[in-house]
Each structure stands twice: as C-alpha cells, then as structure tokens.
N, C-alpha and C positions, 0 to 999 in steps of 0.2 A: 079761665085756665083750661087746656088741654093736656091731654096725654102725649102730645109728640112733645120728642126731644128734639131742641133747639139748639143742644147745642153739640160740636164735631165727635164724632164716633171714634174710637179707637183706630188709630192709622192700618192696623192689621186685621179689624173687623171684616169686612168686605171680604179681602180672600177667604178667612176662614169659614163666612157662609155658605161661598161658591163651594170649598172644597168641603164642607159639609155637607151640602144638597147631592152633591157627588160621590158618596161616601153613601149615601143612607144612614146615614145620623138621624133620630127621631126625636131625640129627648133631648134637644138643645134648651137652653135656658131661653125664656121670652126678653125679648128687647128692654121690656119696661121693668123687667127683675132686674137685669143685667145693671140699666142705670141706676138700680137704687144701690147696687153693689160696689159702682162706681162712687158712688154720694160717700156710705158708708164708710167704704176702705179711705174717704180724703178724712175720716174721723180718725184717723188714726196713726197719730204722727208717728213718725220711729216703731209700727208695730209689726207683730207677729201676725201674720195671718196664714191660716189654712185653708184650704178647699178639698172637698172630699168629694170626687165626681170631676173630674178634668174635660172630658167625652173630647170634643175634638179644639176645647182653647173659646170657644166664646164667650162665657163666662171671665176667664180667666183674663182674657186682655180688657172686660170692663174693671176690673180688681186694678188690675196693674195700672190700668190709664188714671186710676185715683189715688194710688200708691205715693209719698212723696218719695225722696233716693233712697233713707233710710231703713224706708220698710221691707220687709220680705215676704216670700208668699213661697208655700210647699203645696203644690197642688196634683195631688194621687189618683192616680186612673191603670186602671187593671187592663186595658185593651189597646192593647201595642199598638194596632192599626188607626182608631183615633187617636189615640196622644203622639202621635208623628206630625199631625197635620197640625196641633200646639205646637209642638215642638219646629218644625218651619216655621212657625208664622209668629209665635214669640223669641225663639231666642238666638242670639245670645240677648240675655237681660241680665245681669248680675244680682238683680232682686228674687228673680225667681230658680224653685228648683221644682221640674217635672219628675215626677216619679212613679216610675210603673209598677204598682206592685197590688198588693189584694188590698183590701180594706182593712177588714179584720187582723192580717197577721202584722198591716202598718202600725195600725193604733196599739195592739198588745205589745211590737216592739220600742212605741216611742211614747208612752205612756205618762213618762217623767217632762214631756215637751210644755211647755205652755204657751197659752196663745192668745190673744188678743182680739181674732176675728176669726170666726170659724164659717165659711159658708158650705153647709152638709146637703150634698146633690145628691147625694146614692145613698142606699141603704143603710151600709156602716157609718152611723153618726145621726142616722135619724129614725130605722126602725132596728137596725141593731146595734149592738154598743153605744145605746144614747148614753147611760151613766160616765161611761169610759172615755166618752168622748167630751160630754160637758165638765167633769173632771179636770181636761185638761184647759178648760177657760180662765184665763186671768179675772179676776173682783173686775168688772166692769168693763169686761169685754163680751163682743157682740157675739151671740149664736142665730144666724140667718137659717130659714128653710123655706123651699118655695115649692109650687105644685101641690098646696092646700086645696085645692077648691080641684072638683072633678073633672078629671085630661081624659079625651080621646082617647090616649094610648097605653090606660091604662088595663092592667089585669084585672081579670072579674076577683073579686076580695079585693082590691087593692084598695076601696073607700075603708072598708073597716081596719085597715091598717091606720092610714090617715085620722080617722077619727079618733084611733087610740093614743097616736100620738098628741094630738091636740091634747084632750082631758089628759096626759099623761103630763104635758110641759103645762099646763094650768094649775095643779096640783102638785109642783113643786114650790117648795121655800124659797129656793135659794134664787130665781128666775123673777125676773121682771119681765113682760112681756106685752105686745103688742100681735093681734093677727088682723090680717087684713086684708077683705074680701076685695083685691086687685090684682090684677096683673093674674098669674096662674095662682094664685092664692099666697100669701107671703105670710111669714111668723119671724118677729125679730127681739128678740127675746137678750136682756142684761142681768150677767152674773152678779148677786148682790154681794 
C-alpha cells in the first residue's frame, strides 16, 4: 500500500490549484486530507455537511465529489477574494451553498443547525467556539480537523494552541475519537 490516490480527482480540482498557486493561497488542505474527506462525506447518505474554512474550494470539491445528490454541504469562508475562485470552479451545484461571512457571527446566528459532518479548517470550530460548534453535531456524526502535526506556516504559539486542542477533544464524554499522525496530522472524532 501507498499513499497515492489511484483513483480520478475532482473534475474541478486542477483549476482550483492553478488559481490557487496564483492567488497566494498558503493554507490549502493536503491532497491526502482532502481524499480522506472525500471517503468520509461517501458515509454519509442524504447528510448535512459543514465546512468551516472554504479558502479557495479545494477542500470543498473533495467533499462534493463524495457527496451522493441528496447531501448538502454550507461551506463559510470570510475572504471574498478566495471563495470566488470556489465559487467559479464549483457552482452552479444545487448541493452546495458558499457563504461569506465571519465564522463566529455564522455559528452564533445558525446555532439551531444540525449537522452530520463538520470539517473545521479555521479557527471558529476548532480553537474557538469548539463547544458551539460540536453542539451542533448530529449522535454519530463526523467532526474532521486537520493540521495536527507541526506546518511550516504556522504562527510561533500556534503548537500550544494545537496541543490544547487535542487534550481538549480527548477529555471529552461525548467524542469518540481517532488522531492520526498523517497527512498534515488529522483528528476525526464521533458524536456519541
């Protein structure tokens, strides 16, 4: 067994790299996250899924390519300038809804939402309003986080952020959980 993926990319992958390397996008999702989020989102027939960190759609068209018709996906990015290049390069899709707005004042206005798959790429959903955000998980639905294990591009403090979260999602009740030292470090963790 290897780590390449064998099998076809998201039809809309490819541009969105190009116009992401063109952009200066930094914080893309890695390829080998991306597919496990694809794997994940095929668990979940007819569900609700979220993403919190849109950046420029990479992520988000691994979600949708494992999506079946039924599922939907709200995927929230606060930076007009990447989520356009989403925004070209996924829609129209009738499954998804792009949405620009802040993090924080998204989750305090849709708090009542529930959700099925939550993949938390930015802050809001993984070092702030983690209760808020796991709140709104369905009983045995997925909470994805990736960017565990120490990035380049991170800010000096930003390991002892990471570390809190970890011992924080380990020390919950309610969390079944898996971490795993691949890819840029992954945590995928089931509402009990």
């Amino acid at each position: 067994m290897t780590e390449e993926i064998n099998q076809p990319f998201p039809s809309a992958y490819h541009n969105i790299v190009t116009a992401t390397q063109l952009s200066g996008f930094t914080m893309a999702s890695d390829v080998l996250t991306c597919s496990l989020l694809r794997t994940l989102a095929a668990s979940r027939p007819s569900g609700k899924l979220l993403e919190l960190g849109t950046g420029t759609g990479l992520s988000t068209s691994w979600i949708l390519d494992g999506m079946d018709a039924a599922a939907t996906l709200i995927s929230i990015d606060n930076d007009p300038s990447f989520l356009k290049i989403a925004k070209e390069n996924l829609e129209p899709d009738d499954r998804l809804n792009l949405v620009e707005a802040d993090g924080g004042e998204w989750i305090a206005s849709n708090r009542h939402q529930r959700f099925d798959f939550i993949f938390a790429d930015t802050w809001h959903g993984k070092y702030l309003l983690l209760d808020e955000v796991l709140a709104m998980l369905n009983k045995g639905g997925l909470y994805i986080v990736d960017d565990m294990l120490p990035q380049a591009n991170w800010p000096e403090g930003h390991q002892d952020k990471a570390t809190k979260l970890v011992a924080c999602l380990e020390a919950r009740e309610d969390l079944v959980l898996t971490k795993q030292a691949w890819a840029s470090g992954i945590i995928i963790a089931v509402k009990k």
